[in-house]
C-alpha positions in Angstrom: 2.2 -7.4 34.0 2.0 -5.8 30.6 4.8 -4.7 28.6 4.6 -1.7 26.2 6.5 -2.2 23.1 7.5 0.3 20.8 8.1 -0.1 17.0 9.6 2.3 14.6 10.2 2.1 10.9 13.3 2.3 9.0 11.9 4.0 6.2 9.4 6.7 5.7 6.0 6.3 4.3 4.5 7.7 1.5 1.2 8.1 0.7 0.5 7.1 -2.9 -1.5 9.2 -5.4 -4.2 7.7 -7.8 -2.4 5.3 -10.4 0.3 3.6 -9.0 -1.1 -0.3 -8.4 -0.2 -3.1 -7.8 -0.6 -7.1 -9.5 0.7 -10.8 -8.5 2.4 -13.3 -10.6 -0.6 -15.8 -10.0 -3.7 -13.0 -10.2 -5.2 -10.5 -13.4 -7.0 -8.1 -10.3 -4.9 -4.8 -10.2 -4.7 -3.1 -6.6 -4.8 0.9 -5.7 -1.2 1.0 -3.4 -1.9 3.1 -0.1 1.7 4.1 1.0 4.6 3.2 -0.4 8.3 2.8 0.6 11.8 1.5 -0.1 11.4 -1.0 2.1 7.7 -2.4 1.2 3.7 -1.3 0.6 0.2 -1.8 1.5 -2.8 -1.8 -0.4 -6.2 -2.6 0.1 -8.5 -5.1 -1.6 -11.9 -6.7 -1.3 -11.8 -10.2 0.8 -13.3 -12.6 -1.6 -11.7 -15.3 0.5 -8.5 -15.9 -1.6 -5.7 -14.2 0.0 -4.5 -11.9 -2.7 -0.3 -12.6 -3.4 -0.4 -15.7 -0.9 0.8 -18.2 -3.4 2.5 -15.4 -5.7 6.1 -15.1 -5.6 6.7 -12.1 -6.7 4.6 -8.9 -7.6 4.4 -6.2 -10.0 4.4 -2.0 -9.5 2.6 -0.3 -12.3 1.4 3.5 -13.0 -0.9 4.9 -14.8 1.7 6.4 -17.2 3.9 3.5 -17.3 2.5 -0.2 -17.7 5.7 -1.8 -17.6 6.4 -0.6 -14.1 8.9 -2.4 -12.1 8.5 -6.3 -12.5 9.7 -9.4 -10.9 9.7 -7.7 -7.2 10.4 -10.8 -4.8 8.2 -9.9 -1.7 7.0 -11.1 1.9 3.5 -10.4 3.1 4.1 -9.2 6.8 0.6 -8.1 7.7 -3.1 -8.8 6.4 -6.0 -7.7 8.8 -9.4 -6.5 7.9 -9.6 -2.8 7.7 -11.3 -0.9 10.8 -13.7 1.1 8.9 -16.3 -0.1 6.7 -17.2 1.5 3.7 -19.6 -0.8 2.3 -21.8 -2.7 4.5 -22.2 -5.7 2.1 -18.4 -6.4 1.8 -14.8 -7.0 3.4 -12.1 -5.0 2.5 -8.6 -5.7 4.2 -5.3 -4.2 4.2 -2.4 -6.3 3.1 1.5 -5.1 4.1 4.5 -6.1 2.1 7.9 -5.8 2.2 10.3 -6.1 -0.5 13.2 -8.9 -0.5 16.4 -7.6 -2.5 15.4 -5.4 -5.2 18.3 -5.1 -7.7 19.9 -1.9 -8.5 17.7 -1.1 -11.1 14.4 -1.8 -9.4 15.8 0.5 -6.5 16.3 3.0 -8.9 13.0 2.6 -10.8 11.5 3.1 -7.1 13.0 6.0 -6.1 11.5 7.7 -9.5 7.8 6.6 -8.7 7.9 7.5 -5.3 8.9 10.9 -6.0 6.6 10.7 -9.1 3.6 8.9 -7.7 3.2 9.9 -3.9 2.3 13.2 -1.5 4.6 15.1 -0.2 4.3 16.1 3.7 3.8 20.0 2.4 0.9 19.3 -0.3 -2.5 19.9 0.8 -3.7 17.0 -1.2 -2.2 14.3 1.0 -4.2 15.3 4.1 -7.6 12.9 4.7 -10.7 15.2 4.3 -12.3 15.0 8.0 -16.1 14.8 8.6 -17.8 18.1 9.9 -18.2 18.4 13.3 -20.9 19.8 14.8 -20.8 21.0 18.9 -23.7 20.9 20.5 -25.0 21.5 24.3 -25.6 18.9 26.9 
């Protein structure tokens, strides 16, 4: 028999906008974030076979603007899979989850002011995924 299980998030995602990246204590390669939350974030990368963050111990949020960003971020990877669709035939790229482990006041407050900065709102056209034309044909 097979059980359905259904998982819901605490906290809203938020899709980020170019120039907010992230970086590892242990690693110089900077990382475009793809959503963003309170609670954690996920980026993609290219699988070069080392496991970006995996012997980090804490990360780094940085913008465009603002180089300094939020450091010392004590994390937990929760999820690393290799992403569905490939772009490039010749390489990997995977998607790595994280989620935060006690922020201090003043990185929850830094936070907040690059997530409403650096990510889409639900109402702005820019945050929708362009989709491929379709074409209908006749059978």
């Amino acid at each position: 028999m097979r059980l359905i299980q259904f998982k819901f998030r605490k906290r809203r995602r938020h899709k980020a906008r170019r120039g907010l990246f992230v970086t590892f204590d242990n690693t110089l390669a900077i990382n475009q974030i793809g959503d963003i939350n309170m609670g954690g974030l996920s980026y993609y990368y290219e699988d070069h076979g080392f496991t970006m963050g995996k012997r980090a111990h804490a990360l780094r949020i940085v913008t465009a603007d603002d180089p300094t960003g939020i450091n010392q971020i004590p994390f937990r990877i929760v999820s690393d899979r290799e992403n569905g669709s490939l772009l490039f035939k010749n390489r990997r790229i995977n998607r790595q989850g994280i989620r935060f482990n006690g922020l201090t006041s003043v990185q929850k407050r830094k936070l907040r002011d690059i997530i409403q900065h650096y990510t889409h709102e639900a109402t702005d056209p820019e945050c929708e995924e362009p989709s491929l034309p379709i074409r209908l044909t006749r059978l």
